[in-house]
mmCIF file of the N, C-alpha and C atoms, coordinates in Angstrom:
data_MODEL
# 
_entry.id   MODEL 
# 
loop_
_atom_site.group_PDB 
_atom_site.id 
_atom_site.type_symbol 
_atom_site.label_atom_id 
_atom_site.label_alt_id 
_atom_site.label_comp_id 
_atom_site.label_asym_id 
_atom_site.label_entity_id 
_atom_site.label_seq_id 
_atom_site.pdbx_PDB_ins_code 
_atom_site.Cartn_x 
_atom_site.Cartn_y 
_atom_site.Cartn_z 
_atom_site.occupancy 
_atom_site.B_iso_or_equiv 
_atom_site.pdbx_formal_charge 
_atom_site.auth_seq_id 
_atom_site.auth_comp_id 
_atom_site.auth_asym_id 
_atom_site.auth_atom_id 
_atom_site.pdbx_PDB_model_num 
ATOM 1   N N  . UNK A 1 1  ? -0.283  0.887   -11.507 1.00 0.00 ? 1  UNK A N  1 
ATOM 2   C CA . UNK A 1 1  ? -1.093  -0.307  -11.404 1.00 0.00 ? 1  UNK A CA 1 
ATOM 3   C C  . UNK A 1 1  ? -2.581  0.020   -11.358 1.00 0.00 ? 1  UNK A C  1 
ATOM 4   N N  . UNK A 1 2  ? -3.147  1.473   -11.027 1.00 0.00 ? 2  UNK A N  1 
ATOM 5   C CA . UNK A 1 2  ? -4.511  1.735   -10.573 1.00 0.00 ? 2  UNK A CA 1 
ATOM 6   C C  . UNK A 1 2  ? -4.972  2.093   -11.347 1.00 0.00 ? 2  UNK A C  1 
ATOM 7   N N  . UNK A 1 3  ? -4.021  2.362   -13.112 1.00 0.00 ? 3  UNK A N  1 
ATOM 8   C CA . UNK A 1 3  ? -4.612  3.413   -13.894 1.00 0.00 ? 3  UNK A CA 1 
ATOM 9   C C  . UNK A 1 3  ? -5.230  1.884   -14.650 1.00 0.00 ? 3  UNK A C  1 
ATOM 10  N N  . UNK A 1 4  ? -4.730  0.833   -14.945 1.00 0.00 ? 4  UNK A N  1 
ATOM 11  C CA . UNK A 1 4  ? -5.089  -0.175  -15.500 1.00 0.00 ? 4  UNK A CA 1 
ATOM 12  C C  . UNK A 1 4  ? -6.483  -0.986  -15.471 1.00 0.00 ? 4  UNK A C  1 
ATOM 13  N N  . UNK A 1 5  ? -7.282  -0.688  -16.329 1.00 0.00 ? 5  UNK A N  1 
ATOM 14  C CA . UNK A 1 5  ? -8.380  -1.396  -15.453 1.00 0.00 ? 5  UNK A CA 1 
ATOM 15  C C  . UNK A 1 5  ? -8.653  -3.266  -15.267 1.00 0.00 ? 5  UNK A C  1 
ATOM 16  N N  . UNK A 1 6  ? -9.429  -3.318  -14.662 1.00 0.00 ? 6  UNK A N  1 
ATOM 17  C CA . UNK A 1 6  ? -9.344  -4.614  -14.168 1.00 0.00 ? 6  UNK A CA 1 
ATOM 18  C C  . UNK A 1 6  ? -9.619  -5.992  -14.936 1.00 0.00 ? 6  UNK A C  1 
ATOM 19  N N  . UNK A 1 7  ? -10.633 -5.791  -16.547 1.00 0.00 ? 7  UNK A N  1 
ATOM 20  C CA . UNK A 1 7  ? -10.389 -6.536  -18.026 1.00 0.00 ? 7  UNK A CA 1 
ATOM 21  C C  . UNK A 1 7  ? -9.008  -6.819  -18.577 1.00 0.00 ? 7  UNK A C  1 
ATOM 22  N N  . UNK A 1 8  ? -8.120  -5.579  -18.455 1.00 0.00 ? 8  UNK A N  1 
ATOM 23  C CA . UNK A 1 8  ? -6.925  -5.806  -19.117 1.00 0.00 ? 8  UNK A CA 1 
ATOM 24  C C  . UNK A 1 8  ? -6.216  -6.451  -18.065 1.00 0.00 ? 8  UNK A C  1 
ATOM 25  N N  . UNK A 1 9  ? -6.079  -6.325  -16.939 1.00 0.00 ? 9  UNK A N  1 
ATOM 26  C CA . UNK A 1 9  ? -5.325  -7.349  -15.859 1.00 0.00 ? 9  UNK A CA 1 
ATOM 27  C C  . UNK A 1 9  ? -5.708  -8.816  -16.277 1.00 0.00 ? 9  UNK A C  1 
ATOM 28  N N  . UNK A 1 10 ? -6.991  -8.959  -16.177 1.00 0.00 ? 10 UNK A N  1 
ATOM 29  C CA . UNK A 1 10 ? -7.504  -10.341 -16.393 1.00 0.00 ? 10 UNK A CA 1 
ATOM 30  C C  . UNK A 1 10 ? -7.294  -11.079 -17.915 1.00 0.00 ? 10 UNK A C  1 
ATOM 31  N N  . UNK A 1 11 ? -7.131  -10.176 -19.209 1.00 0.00 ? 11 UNK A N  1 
ATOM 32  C CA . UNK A 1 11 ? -6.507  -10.580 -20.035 1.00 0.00 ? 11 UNK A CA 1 
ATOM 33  C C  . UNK A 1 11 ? -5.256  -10.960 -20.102 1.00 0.00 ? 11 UNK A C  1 
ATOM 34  N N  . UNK A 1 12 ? -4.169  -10.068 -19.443 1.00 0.00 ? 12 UNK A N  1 
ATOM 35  C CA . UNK A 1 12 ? -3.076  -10.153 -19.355 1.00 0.00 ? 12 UNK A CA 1 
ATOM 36  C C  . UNK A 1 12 ? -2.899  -11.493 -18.657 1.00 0.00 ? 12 UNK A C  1 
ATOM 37  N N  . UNK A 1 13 ? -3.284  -12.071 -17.458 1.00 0.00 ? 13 UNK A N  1 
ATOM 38  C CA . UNK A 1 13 ? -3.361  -13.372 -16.738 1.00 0.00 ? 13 UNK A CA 1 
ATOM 39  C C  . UNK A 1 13 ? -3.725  -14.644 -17.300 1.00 0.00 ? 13 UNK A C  1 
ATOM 40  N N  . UNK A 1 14 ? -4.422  -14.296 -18.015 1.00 0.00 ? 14 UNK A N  1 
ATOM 41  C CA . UNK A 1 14 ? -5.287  -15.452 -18.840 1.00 0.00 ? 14 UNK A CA 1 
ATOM 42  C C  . UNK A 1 14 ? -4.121  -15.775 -19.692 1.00 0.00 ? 14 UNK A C  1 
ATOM 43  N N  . UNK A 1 15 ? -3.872  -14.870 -20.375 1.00 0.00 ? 15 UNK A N  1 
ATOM 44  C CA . UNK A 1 15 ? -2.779  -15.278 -21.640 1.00 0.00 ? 15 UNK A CA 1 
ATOM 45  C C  . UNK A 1 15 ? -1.191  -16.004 -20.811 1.00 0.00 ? 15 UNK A C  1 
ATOM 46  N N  . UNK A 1 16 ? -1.050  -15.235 -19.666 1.00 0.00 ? 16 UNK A N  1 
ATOM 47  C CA . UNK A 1 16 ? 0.082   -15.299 -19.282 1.00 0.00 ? 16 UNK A CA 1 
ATOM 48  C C  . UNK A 1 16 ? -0.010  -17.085 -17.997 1.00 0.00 ? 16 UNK A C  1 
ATOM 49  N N  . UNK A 1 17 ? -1.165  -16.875 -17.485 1.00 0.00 ? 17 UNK A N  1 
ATOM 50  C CA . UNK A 1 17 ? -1.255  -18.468 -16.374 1.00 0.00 ? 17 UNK A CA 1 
ATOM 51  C C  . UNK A 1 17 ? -2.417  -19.264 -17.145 1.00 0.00 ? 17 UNK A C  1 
ATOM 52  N N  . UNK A 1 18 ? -3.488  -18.919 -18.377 1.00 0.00 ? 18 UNK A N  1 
ATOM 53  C CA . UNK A 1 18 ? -3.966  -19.528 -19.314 1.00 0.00 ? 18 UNK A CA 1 
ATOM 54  C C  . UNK A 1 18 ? -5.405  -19.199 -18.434 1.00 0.00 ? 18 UNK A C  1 
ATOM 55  N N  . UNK A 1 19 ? -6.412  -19.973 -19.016 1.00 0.00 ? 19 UNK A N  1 
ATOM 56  C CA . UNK A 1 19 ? -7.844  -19.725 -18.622 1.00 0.00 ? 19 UNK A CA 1 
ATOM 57  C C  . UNK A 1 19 ? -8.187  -20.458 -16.811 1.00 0.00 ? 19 UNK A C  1 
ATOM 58  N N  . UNK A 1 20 ? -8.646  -20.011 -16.375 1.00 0.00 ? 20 UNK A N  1 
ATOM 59  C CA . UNK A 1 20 ? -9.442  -20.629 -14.930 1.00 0.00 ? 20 UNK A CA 1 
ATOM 60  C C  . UNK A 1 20 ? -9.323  -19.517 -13.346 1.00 0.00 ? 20 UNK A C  1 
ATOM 61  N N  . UNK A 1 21 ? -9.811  -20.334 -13.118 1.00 0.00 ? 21 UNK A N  1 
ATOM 62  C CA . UNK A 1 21 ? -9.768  -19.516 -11.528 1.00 0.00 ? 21 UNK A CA 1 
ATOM 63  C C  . UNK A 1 21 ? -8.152  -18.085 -11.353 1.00 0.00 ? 21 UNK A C  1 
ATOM 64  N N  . UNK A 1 22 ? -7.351  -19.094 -11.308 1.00 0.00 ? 22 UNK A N  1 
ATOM 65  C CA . UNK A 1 22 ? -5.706  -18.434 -10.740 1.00 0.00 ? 22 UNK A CA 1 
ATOM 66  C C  . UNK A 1 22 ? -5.475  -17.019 -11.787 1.00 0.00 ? 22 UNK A C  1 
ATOM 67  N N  . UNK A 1 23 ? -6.125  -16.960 -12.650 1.00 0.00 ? 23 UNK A N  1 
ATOM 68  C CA . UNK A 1 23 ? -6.013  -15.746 -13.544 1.00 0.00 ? 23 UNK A CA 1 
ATOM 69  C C  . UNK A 1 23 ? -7.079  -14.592 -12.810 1.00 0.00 ? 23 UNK A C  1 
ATOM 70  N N  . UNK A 1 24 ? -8.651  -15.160 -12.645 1.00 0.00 ? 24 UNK A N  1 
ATOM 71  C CA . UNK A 1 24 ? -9.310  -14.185 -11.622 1.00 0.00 ? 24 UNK A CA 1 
ATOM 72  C C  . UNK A 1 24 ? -8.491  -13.801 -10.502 1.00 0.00 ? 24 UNK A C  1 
ATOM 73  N N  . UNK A 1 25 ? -7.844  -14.722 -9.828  1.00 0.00 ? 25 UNK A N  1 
ATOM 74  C CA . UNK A 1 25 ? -7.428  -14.177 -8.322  1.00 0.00 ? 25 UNK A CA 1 
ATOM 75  C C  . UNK A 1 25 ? -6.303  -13.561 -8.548  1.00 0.00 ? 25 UNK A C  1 
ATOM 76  N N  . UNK A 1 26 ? -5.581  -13.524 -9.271  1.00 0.00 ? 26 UNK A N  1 
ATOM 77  C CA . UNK A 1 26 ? -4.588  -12.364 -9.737  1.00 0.00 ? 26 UNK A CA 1 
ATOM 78  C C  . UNK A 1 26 ? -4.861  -11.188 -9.899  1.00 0.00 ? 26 UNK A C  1 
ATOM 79  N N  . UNK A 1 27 ? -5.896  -11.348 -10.653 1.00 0.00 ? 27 UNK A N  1 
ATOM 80  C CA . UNK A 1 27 ? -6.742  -9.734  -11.307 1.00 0.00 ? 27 UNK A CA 1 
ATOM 81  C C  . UNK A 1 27 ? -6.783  -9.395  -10.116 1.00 0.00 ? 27 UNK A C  1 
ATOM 82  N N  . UNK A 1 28 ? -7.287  -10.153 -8.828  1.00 0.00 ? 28 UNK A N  1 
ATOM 83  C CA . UNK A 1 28 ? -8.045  -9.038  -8.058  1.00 0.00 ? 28 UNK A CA 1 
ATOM 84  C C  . UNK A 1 28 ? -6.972  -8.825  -7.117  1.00 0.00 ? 28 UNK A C  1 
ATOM 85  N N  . UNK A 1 29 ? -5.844  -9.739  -6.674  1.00 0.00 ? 29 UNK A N  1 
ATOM 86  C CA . UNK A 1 29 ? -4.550  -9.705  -5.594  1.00 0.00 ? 29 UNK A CA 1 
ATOM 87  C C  . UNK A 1 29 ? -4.566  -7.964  -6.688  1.00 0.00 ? 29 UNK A C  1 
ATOM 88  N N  . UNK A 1 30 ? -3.943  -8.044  -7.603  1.00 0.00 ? 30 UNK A N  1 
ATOM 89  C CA . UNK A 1 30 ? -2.887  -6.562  -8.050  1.00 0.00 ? 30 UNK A CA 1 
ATOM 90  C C  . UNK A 1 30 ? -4.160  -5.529  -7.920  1.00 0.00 ? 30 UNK A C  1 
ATOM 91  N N  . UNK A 1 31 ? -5.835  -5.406  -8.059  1.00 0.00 ? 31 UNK A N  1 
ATOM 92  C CA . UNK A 1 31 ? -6.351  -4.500  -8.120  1.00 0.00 ? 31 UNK A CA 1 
ATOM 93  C C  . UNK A 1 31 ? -6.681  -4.123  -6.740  1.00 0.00 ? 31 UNK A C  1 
ATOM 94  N N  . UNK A 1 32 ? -6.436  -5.219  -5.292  1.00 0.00 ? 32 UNK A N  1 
ATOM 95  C CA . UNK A 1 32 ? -6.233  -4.677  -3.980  1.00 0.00 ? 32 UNK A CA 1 
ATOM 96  C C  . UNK A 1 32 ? -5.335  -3.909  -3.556  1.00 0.00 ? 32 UNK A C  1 
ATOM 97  N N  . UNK A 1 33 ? -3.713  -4.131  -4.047  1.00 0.00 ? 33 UNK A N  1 
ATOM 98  C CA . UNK A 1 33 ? -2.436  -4.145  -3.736  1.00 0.00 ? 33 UNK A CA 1 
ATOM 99  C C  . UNK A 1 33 ? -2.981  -2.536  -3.969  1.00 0.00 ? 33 UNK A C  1 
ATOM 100 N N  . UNK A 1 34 ? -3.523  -2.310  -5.626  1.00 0.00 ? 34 UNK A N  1 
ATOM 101 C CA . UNK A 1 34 ? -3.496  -0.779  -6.204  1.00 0.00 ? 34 UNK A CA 1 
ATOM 102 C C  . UNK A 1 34 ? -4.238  0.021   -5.034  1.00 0.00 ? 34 UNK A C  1 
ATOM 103 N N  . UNK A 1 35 ? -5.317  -0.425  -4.820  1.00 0.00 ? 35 UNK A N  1 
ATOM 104 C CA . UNK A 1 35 ? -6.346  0.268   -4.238  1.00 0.00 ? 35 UNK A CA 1 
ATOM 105 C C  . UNK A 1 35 ? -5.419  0.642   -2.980  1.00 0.00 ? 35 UNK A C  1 
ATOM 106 N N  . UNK A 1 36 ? -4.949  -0.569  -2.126  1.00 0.00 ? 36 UNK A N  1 
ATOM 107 C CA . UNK A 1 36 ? -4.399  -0.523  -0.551  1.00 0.00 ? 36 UNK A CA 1 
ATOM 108 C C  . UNK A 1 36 ? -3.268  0.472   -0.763  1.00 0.00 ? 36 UNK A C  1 
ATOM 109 N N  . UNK A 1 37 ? -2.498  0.199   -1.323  1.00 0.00 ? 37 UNK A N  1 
ATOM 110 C CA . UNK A 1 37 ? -1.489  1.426   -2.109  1.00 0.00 ? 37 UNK A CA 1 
ATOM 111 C C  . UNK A 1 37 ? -1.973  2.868   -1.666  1.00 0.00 ? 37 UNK A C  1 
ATOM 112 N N  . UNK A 1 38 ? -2.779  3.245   -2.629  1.00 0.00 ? 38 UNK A N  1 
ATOM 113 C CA . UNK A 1 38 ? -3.633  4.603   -2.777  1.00 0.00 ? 38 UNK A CA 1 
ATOM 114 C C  . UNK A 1 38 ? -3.806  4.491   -1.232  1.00 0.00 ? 38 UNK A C  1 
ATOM 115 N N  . UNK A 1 39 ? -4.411  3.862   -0.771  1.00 0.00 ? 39 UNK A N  1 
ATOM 116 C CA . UNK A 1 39 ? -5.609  4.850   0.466   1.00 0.00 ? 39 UNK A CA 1 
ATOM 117 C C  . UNK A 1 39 ? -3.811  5.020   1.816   1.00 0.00 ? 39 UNK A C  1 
ATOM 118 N N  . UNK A 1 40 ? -3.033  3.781   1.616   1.00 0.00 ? 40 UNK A N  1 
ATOM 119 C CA . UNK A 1 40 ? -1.830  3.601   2.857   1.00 0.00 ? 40 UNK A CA 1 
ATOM 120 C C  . UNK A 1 40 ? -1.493  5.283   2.409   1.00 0.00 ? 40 UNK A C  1 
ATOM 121 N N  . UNK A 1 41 ? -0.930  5.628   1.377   1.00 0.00 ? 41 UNK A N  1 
ATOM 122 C CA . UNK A 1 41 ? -0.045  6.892   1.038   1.00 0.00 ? 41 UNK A CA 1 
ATOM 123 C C  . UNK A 1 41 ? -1.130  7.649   1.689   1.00 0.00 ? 41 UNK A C  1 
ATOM 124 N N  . UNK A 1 42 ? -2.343  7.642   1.247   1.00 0.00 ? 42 UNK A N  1 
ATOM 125 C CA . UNK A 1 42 ? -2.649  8.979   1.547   1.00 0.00 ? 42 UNK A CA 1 
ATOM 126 C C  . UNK A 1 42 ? -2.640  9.476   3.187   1.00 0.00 ? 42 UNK A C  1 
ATOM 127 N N  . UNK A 1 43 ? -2.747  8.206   3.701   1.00 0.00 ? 43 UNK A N  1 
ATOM 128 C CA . UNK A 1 43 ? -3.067  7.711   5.229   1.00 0.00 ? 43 UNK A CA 1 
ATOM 129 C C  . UNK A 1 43 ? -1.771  8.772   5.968   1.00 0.00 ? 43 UNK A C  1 
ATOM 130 N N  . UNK A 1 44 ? -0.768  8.446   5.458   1.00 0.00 ? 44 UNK A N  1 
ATOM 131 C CA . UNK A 1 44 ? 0.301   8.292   6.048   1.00 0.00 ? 44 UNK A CA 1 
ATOM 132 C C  . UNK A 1 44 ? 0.949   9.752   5.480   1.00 0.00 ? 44 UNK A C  1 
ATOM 133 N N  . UNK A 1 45 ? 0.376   10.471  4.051   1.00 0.00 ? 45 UNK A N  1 
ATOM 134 C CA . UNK A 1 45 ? 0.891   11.795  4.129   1.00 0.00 ? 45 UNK A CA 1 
ATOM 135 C C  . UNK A 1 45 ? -0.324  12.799  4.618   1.00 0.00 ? 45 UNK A C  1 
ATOM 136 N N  . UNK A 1 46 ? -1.379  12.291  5.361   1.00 0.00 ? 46 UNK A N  1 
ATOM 137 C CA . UNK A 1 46 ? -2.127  13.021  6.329   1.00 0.00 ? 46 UNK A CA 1 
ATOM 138 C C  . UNK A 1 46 ? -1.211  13.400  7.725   1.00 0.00 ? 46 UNK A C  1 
ATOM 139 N N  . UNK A 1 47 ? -0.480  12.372  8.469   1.00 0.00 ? 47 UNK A N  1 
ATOM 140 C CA . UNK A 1 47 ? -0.086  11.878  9.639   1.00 0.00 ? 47 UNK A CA 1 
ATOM 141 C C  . UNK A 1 47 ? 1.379   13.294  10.177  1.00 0.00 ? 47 UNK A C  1 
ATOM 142 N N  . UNK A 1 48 ? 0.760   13.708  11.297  1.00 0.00 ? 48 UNK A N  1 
ATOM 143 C CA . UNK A 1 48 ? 1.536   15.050  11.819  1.00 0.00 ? 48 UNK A CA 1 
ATOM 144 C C  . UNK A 1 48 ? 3.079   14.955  11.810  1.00 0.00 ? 48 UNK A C  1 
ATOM 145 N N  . UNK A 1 49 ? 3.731   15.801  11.259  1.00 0.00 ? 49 UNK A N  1 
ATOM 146 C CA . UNK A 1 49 ? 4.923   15.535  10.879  1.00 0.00 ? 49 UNK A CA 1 
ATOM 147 C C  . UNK A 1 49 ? 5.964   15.747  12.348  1.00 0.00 ? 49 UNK A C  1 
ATOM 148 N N  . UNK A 1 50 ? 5.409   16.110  13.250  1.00 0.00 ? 50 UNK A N  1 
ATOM 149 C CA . UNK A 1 50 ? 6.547   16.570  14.786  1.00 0.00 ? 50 UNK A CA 1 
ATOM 150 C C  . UNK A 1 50 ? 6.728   14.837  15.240  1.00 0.00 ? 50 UNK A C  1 
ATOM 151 N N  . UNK A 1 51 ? 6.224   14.387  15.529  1.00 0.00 ? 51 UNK A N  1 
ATOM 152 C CA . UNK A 1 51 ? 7.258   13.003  15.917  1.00 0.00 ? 51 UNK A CA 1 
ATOM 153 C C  . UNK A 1 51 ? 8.481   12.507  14.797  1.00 0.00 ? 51 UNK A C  1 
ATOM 154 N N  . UNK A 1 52 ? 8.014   12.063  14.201  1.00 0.00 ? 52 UNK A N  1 
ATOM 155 C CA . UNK A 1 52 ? 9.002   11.853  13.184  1.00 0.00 ? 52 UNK A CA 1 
ATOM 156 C C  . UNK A 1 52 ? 9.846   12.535  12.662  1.00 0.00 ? 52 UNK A C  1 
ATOM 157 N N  . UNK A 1 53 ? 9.589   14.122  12.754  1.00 0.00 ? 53 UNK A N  1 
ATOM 158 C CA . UNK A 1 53 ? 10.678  15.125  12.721  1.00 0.00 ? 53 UNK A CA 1 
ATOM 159 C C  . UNK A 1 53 ? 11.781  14.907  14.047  1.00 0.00 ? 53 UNK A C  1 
ATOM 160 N N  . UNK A 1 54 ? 10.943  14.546  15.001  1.00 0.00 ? 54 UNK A N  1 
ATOM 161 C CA . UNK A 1 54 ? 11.741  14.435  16.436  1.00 0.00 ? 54 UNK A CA 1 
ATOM 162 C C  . UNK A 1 54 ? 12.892  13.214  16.624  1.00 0.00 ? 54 UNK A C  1 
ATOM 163 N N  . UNK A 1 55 ? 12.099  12.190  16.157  1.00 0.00 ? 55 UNK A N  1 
ATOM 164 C CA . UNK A 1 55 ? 13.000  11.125  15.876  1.00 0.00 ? 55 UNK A CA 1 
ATOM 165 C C  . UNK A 1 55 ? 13.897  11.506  15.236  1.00 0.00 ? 55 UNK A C  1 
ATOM 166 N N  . UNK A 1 56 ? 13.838  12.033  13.757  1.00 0.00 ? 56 UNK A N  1 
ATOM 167 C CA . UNK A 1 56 ? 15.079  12.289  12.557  1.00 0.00 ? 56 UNK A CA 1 
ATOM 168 C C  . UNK A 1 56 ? 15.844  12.811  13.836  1.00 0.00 ? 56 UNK A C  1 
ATOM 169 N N  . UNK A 1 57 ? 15.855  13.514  14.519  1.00 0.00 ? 57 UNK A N  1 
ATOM 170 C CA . UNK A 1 57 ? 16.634  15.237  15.070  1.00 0.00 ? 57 UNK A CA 1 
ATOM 171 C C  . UNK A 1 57 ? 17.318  14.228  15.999  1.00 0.00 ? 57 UNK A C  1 
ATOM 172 N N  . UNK A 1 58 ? 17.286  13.304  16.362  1.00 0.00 ? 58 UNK A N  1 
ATOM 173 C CA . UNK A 1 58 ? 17.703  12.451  17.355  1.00 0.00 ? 58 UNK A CA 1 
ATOM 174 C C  . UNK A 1 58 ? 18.581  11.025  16.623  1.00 0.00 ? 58 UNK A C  1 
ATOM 175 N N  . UNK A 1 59 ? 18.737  11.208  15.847  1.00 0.00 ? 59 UNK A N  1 
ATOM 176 C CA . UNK A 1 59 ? 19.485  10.051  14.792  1.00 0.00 ? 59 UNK A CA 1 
ATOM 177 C C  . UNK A 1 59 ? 18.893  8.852   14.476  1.00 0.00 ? 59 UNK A C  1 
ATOM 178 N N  . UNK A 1 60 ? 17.593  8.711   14.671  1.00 0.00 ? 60 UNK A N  1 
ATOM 179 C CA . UNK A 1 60 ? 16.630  7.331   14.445  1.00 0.00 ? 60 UNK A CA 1 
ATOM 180 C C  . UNK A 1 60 ? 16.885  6.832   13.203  1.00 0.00 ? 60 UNK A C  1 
ATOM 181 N N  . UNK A 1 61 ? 17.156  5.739   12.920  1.00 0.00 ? 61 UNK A N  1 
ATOM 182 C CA . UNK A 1 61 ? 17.125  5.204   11.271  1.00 0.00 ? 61 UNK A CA 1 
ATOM 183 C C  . UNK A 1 61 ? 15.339  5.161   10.501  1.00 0.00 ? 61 UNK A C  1 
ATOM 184 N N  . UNK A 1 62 ? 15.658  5.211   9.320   1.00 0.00 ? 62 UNK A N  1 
ATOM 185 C CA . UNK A 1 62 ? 14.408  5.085   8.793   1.00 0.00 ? 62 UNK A CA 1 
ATOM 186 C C  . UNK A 1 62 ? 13.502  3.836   9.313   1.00 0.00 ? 62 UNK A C  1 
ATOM 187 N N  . UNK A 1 63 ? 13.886  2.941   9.559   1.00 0.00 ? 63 UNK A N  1 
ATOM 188 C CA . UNK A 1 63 ? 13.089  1.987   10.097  1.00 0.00 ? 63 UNK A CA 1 
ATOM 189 C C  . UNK A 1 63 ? 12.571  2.303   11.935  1.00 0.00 ? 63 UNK A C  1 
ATOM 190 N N  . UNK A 1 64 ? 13.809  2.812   12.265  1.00 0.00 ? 64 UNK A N  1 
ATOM 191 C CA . UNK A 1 64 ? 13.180  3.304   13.583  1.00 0.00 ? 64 UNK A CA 1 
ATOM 192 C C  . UNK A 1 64 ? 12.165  4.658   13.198  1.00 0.00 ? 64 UNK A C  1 
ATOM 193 N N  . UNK A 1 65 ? 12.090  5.342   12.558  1.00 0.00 ? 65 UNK A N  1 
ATOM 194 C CA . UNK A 1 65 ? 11.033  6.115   12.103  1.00 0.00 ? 65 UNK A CA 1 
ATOM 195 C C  . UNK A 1 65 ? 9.924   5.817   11.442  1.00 0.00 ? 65 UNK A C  1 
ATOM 196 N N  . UNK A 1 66 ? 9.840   4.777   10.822  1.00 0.00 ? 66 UNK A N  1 
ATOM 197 C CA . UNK A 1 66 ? 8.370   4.399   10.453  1.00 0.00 ? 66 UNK A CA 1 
ATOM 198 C C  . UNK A 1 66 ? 7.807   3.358   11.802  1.00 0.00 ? 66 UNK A C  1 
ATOM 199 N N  . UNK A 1 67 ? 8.813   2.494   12.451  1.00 0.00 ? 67 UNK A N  1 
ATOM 200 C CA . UNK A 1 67 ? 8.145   1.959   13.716  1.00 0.00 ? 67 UNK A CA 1 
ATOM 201 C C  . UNK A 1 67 ? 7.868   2.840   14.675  1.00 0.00 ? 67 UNK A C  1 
ATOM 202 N N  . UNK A 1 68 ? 8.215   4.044   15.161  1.00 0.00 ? 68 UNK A N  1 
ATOM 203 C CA . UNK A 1 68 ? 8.390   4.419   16.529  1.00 0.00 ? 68 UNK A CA 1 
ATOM 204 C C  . UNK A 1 68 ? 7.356   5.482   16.308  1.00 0.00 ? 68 UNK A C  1 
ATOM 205 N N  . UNK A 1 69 ? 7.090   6.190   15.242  1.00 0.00 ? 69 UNK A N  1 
ATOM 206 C CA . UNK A 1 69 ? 6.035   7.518   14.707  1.00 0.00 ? 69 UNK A CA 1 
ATOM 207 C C  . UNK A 1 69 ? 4.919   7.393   13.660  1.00 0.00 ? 69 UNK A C  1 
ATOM 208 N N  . UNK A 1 70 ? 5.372   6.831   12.557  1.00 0.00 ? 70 UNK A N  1 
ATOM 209 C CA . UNK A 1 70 ? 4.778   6.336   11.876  1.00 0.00 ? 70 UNK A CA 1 
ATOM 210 C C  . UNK A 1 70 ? 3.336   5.941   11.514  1.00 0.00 ? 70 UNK A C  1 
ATOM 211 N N  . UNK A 1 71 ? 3.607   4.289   12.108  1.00 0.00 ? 71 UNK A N  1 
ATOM 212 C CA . UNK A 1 71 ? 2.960   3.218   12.076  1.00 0.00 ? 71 UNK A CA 1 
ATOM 213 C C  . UNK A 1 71 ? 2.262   3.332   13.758  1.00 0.00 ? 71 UNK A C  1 
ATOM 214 N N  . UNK A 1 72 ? 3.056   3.651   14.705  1.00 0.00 ? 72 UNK A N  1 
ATOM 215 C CA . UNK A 1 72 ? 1.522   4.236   15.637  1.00 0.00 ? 72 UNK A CA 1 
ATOM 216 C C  . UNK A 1 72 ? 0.466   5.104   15.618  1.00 0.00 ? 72 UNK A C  1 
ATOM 217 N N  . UNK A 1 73 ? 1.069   6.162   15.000  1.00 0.00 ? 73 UNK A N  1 
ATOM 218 C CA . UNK A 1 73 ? 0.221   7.414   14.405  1.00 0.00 ? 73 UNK A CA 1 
ATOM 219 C C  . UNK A 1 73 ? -1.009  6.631   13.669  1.00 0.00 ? 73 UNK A C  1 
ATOM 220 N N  . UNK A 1 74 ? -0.502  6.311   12.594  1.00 0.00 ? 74 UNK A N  1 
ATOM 221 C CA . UNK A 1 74 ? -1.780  5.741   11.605  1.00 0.00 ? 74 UNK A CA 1 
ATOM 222 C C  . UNK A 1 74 ? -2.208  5.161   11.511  1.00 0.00 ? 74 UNK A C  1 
ATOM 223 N N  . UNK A 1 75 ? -2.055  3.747   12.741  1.00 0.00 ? 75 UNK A N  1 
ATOM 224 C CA . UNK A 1 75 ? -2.592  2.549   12.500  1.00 0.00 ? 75 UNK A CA 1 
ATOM 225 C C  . UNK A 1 75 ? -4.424  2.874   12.838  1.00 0.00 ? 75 UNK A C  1 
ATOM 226 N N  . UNK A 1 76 ? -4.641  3.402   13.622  1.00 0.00 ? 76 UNK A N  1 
ATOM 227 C CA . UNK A 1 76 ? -5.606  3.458   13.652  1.00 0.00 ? 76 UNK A CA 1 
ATOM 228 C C  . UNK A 1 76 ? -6.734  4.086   12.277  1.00 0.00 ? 76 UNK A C  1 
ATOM 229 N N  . UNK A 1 77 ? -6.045  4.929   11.843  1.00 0.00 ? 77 UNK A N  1 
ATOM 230 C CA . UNK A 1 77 ? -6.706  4.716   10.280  1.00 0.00 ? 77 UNK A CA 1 
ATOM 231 C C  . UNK A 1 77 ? -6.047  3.616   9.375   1.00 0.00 ? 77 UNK A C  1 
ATOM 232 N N  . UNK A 1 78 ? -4.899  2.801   9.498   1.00 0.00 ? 78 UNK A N  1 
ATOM 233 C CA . UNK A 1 78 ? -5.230  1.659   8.653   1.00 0.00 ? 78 UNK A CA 1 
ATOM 234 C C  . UNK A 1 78 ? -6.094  0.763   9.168   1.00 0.00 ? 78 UNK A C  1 
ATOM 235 N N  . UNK A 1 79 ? -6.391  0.563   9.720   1.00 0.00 ? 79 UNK A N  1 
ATOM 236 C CA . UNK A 1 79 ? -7.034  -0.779  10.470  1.00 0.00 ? 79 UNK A CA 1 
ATOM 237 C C  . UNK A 1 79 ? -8.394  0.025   10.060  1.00 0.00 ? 79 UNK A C  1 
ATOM 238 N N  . UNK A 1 80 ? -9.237  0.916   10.376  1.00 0.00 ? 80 UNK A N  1 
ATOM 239 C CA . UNK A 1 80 ? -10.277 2.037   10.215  1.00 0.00 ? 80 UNK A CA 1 
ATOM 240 C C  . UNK A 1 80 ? -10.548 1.750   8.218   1.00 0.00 ? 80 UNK A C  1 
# 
């Protein structure tokens, strides 16, 4: 989605929801989503791998592993 630049999104919209506003705000919803995308991954394959190793070792489900290690770890750089 990030390699696309943001003319051809807005062409693609135009043709596809026709000319006006709702075609801009598309362009820019998918060129946030791309951007927020990029920076969450990188966020999150910065983030120290011993909790969440600890959890796995303890039978946590994947959802108990992104709530319990995760998403405390990094929130402070998402929100940042």
């Amino acid at each position: 989605m990030r390699t696309i630049p943001d003319l051809i999104w807005a062409l693609i919209f135009v043709i596809s929801v026709g000319l006006g506003p709702l075609a801009g705000i598309l362009t820019i919803i998918v060129d946030t989503i791309g951007f927020c995308a990029r920076f969450f991954s990188e966020r999150i394959e910065e983030i120290d791998k011993g909790p969440s190793q600890a959890l796995e070792s303890t039978g946590a489900s994947r959802f108990g592993i992104i709530s319990g290690a995760i998403i405390p770890i990094g929130f402070p750089s998402f929100v940042g």
